[in-house]
C-alpha positions, -999 to 999 in steps of 0.1 A, spaced: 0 0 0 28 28 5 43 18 -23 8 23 -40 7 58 -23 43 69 -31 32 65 -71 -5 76 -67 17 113 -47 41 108 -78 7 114 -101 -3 147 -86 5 174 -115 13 210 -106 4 220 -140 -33 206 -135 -36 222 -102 -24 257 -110 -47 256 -146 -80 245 -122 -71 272 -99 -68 299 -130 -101 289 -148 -120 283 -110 -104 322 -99 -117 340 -134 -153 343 -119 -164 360 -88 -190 334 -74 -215 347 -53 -238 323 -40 -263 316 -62 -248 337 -91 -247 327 -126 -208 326 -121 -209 298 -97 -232 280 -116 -210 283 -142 -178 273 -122 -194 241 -110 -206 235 -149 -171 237 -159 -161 211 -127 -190 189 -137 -176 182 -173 -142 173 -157 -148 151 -131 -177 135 -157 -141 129 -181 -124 115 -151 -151 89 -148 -171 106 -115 -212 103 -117 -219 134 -105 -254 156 -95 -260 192 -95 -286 196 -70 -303 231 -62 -319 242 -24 -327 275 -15 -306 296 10 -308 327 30 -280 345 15 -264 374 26 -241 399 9 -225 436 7 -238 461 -21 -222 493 -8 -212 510 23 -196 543 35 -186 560 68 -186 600 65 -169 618 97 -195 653 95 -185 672 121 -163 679 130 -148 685 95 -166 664 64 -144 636 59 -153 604 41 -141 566 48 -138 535 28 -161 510 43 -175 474 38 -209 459 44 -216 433 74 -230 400 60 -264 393 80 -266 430 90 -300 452 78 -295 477 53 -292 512 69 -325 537 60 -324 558 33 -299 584 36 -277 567 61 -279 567 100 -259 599 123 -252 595 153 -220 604 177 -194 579 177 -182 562 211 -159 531 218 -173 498 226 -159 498 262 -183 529 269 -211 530 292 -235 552 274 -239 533 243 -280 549 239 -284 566 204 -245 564 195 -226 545 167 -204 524 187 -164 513 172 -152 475 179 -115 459 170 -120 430 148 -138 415 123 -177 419 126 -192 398 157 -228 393 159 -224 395 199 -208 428 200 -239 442 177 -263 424 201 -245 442 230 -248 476 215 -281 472 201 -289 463 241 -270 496 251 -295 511 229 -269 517 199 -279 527 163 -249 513 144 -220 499 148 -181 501 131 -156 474 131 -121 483 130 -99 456 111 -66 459 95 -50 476 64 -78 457 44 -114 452 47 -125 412 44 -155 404 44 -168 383 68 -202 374 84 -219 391 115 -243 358 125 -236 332 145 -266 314 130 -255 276 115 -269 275 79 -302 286 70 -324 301 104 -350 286 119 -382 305 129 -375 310 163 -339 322 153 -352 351 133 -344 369 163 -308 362 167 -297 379 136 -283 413 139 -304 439 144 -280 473 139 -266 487 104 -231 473 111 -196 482 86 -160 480 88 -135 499 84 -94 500 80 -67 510 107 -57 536 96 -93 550 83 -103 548 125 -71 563 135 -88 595 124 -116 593 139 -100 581 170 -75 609 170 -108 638 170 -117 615 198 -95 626 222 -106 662 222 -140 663 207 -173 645 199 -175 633 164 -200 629 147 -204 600 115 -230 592 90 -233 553 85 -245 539 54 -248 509 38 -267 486 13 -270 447 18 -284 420 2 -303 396 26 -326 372 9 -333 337 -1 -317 326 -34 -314 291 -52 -279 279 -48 -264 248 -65 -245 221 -48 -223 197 -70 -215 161 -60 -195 135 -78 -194 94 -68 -164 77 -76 -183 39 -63 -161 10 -47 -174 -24 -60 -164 -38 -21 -188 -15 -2 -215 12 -2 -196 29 28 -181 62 16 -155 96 21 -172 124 20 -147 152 5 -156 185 -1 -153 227 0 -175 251 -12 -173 270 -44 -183 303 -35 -159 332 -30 -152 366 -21 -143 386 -52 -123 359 -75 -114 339 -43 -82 323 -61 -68 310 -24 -101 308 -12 -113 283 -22 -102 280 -59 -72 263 -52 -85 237 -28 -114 232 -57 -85 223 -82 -69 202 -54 -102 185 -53 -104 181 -87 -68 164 -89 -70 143 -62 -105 132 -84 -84 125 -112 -59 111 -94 -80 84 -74 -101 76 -107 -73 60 -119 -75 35 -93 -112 28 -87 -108 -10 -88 -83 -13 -57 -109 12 -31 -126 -10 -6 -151 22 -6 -161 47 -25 -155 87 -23 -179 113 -25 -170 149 -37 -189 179 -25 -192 212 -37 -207 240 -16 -225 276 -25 -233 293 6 -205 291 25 -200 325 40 -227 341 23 -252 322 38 -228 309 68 -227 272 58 -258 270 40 -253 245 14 -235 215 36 -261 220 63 -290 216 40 -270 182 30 -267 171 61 -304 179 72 -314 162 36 -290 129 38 -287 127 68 -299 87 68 -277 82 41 -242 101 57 -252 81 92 -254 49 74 -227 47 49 -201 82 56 -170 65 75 -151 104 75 -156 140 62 -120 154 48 -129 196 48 -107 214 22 -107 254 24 -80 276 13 -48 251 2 -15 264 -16 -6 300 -5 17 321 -6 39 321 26 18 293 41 48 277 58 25 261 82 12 231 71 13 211 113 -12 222 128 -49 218 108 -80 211 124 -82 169 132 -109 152 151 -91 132 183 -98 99 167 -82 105 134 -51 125 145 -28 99 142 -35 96 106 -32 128 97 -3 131 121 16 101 101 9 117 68 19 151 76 48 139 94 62 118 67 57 143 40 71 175 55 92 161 87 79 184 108 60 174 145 23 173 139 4 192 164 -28 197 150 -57 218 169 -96 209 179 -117 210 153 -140 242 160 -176 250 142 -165 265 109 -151 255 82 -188 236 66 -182 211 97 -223 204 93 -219 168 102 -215 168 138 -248 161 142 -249 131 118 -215 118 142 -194 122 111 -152 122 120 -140 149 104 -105 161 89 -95 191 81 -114 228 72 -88 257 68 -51 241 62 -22 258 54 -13 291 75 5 321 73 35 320 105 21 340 130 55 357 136 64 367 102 25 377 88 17 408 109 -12 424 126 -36 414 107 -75 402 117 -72 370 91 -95 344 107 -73 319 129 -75 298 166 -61 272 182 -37 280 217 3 281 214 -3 280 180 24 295 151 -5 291 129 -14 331 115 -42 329 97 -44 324 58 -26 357 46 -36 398 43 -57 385 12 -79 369 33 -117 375 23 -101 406 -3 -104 419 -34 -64 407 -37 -70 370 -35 -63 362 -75 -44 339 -85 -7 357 -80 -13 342 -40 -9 310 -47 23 290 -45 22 263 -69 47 244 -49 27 249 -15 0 239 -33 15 208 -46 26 198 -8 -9 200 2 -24 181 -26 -2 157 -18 -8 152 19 -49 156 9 -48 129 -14 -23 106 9 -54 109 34 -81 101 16 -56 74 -1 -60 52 36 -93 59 43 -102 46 5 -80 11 7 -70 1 43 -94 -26 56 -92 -8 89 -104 29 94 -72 42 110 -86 56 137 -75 58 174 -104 58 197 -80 58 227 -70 90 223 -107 103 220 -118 90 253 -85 100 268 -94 136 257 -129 136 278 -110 117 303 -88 146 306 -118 173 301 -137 159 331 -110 158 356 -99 195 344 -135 203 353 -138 188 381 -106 199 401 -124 233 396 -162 217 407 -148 202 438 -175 205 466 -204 214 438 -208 187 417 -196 149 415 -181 139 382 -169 104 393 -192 80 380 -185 95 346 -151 93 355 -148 56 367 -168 45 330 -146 67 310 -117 48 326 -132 14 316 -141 30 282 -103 37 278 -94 2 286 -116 -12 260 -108 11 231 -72 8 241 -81 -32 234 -102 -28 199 -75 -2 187 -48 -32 192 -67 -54 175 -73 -31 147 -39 -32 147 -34 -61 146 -60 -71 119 -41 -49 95 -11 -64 100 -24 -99 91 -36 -102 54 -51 -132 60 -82 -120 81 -113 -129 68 -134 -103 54 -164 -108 75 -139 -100 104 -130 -65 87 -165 -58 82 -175 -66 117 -145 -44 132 -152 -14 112 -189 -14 116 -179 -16 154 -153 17 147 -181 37 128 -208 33 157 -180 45 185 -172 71 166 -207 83 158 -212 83 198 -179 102 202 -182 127 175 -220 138 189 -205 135 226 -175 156 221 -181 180 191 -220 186 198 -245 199 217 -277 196 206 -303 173 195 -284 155 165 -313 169 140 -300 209 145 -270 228 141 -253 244 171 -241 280 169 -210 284 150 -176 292 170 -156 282 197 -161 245 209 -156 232 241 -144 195 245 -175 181 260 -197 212 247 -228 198 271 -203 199 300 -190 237 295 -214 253 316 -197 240 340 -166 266 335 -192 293 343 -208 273 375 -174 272 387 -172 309 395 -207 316 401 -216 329 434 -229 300 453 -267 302 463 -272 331 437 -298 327 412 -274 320 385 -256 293 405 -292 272 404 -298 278 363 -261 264 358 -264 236 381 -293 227 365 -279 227 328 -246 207 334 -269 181 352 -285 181 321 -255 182 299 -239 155 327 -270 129 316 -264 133 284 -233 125 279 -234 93 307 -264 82 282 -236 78 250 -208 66 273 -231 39 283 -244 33 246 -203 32 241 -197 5 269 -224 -16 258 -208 -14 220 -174 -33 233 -191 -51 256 
């Protein structure tokens, strides 16, 4: 099999990748455009030549985009200031909204525009539209990127009408606030906000190409979306065109997969904040529970300066593969970071493992003060480059021998999760991470609540996934091991997994979408972070102790379901 891999690598042409990313980056594809449409027409054909069955399907999406915005400084001399639109934000009336302009950290908020660092948060316009604010500025860097102010998972609900902004909201530059920060400091200031957005439901295509295993119906789900900022070369048009060759690629050897690989396309990524995966999920989701044995994520592969290719977002139970794969191909100490809830990771709920979402960063000691979207803690990882969500990502960003590294590693992923006759997965170290999460929490919930029946079951948990991972092992090792024993040992993986993913990387009922952002290891345990410094006996104290009892129930119930799996 490695020697199978080393040639399939050896296949990979940085000629193909650079032409997909050039034809992908000549459109600007705005969900639901005619552009995208055309962009995934022009995909279709070539994964059709490669031998792919594919589907363009159609779903509408609440879509969300910029038209024009403007900050004017009137008094107290007329000044005006570039400025970009707020996805999810209302349009401002007619002739703009004036108020005087104050800082976020200010008390009297009530009939002011308020100015926030960073890119456009959905709780900061909730806090000033509380405060009784009438608009709000972000400050970001030396560019505008665009970016979405909701933290809304894919299309809302009724009951989530509510949550999305309420408040005319733009941003601005650096150095465009340093202006009006500098008439700050000795005067009021008065702006005029305006802006036009787009905020409506459009039909949106989603592509989808099966490359079928004649030894299982059990699939990969790869995918990225197709829709970009401006002509979104990094983002995502060269991960499409790494998609696309890693198609080509694997078509080539269709008769050696023991399962098949399915190849999404998404519209609505951040113009309608994961629209198109989510309405997957909601509408396959019997399918992806029964027969989806990972989700590899692609989003923004191959640019320039992206020297840091060790630390992507990995699920617990596959970081040992991607550990091995990155590790072998660059020689460089995988570290990896949590996977968070971004990046079209819709499949929580279904208990999908997933791999990957944004890969290749920017060093965070070399790229500057810039806002480009980033996380993970001690991490070198800077974000994906000053082009981030800009006008300026075209196609001069990408570095076609970046990009060939991280088709490689891509397609050496999805390469073991097509043939082995093992998934090569470590439970262990997912149960050792709740293991870990619980006794964190409860060195901190001493005398308030008692973690240690969870704790004593996660401890036998370990010891039986620490005994099906050896045999795993083992199995893979052996060639001679029947193929009703494979079957019965990754059927056994998959249901684990599908407890662990819904246990660890979700929080509500496994039909909805949590809200997207940070994620907390056991995310129906992390009200017990704010219980733990709660003022005993206070009202609050009671509605947290309620909730992680909640939360603590829920997650016994799949730890249990786990037990009785190995049993």
């Amino acid at each position: 099999m490695r020697k199978t891999e080393r040639e399939l690598l050896a296949e990979i042409s940085t000629e193909n990748l650079m032409s997909y990313t050039e034809k992908i980056s000549q459109k600007i594809r705005i969900s639901g455009s005619r552009e995208e449409r055309e962009s995934l027409e022009y995909i279709q054909k070539k994964l059709e030549d490669f031998g792919y069955e594919t589907k363009l399907l159609e779903y509408v999406g609440y879509i969300s985009y910029p038209v024009s915005a403007s900050v004017t400084i009137e008094e107290p001399k007329q000044e005006g200031v570039e400025a970009l639109g707020c996805c999810f934000t209302p349009s401002s009336k007619f002739g703009g909204i004036v108020g005087e302009v104050v800082e976020g950290t200010e008390k009297d908020q009530c009939g002011k525009i308020v100015l926030f660092d960073g890119l456009a948060s959905a709780r900061k316009i909730a806090s000033a539209k509380q405060k009784g604010a009438v608009g709000v500025i972000f400050v970001q860097d030396d560019n505008l990127h665009n970016c979405p102010a909701s933290d809304i998972w894919g299309c809302p609900e009724a009951e989530q009408l509510e949550k999305l902004p309420k408040l005319p909201a733009v941003s601005i530059t650096r150095p465009a606030s340093e202006k009006i920060r500098e008439l700050l400091r000795t005067q009021p200031v008065i702006v005029r906000l305006e802006s036009t957005m787009v905020n409506e439901w459009k039909r949106c295509p989603i592509l989808t190409a099966d490359l079928q295993s004649d030894k299982s119906d059990k699939f990969v789900l790869f995918s990225g979306h197709i829709d970009s900022w401006y002509y979104g070369a990094m983002d995502n048009g060269s991960a499409n065109a790494t998609m696309m060759e890693c198609a080509r690629v694997l078509a080539k050897e269709q008769k050696n997969l023991r399962r098949g690989i399915r190849i999404a396309f998404w519209s609505g990524h951040s113009q309608g904040k994961y629209a198109g995966s989510s309405w997957y999920a909601d509408h396959y989701f019997e399918e992806l529970e029964e027969k989806c044995i990972a989700h590899v994520n692609i989003d923004s592969v191959g640019g320039k300066d992206a020297v840091i290719v060790e630390e992507p977002p990995v699920m617990a139970q596959a970081w040992d593969l991607a550990g091995a794969v990155i590790e072998e191909q660059t020689g460089r100490k995988f570290k990896g970071k949590r996977i968070a809830r971004n990046a079209d990771q819709s499949f929580l709920g279904v208990g999908i493992t997933s791999i990957f979402g944004t890969f290749s960063e920017q060093d965070i000691e070399t790229v500057g003060d810039t806002v480009s979207f980033r996380y993970g803690k001690n991490s070198r990882a800077g974000g994906l480059g000053w082009w981030w969500h800009t006008k300026d990502d075209t196609i001069d960003k990408i570095d076609p021998q970046f990009l060939l590294r991280d088709c490689k590693i891509y397609l050496a992923v999805l390469w073991r999760l097509l043939v082995l006759p093992i998934l090569p997965y470590s439970l262990e170290r997912a149960v050792e991470e709740a293991a870990e999460t619980i006794e964190k929490l409860q060195s901190k919930l001493e005398t308030v609540f008692d973690f240690s029946l969870l704790e004593e079951r996660l401890g036998i948990l370990l010891d039986k996934t620490v005994n099906l991972d050896q045999e795993c092992r083992k199995t893979l090792e052996s060639p001679e091991t029947p193929e009703r024993e494979l079957t019965r040992l990754t059927e056994l993986q998959l249901q684990v997994c599908r407890c662990i993913v819904r246990m660890a990387y979700h929080e509500n009922s496994i039909f909805q979408f949590d809200m997207s952002g940070k994620l907390y290891p056991l995310p129906n345990l992390e009200i017990g972070e704010k219980l733990a410094v709660s003022l005993p006996g206070s009202s609050c104290y009671y509605l947290y102790l309620n909730q992680l009892q909640r939360g603590y129930n829920r997650v016994m119930a799949y730890v249990k379901y786990m037990l009785e799996l190995l049993s």
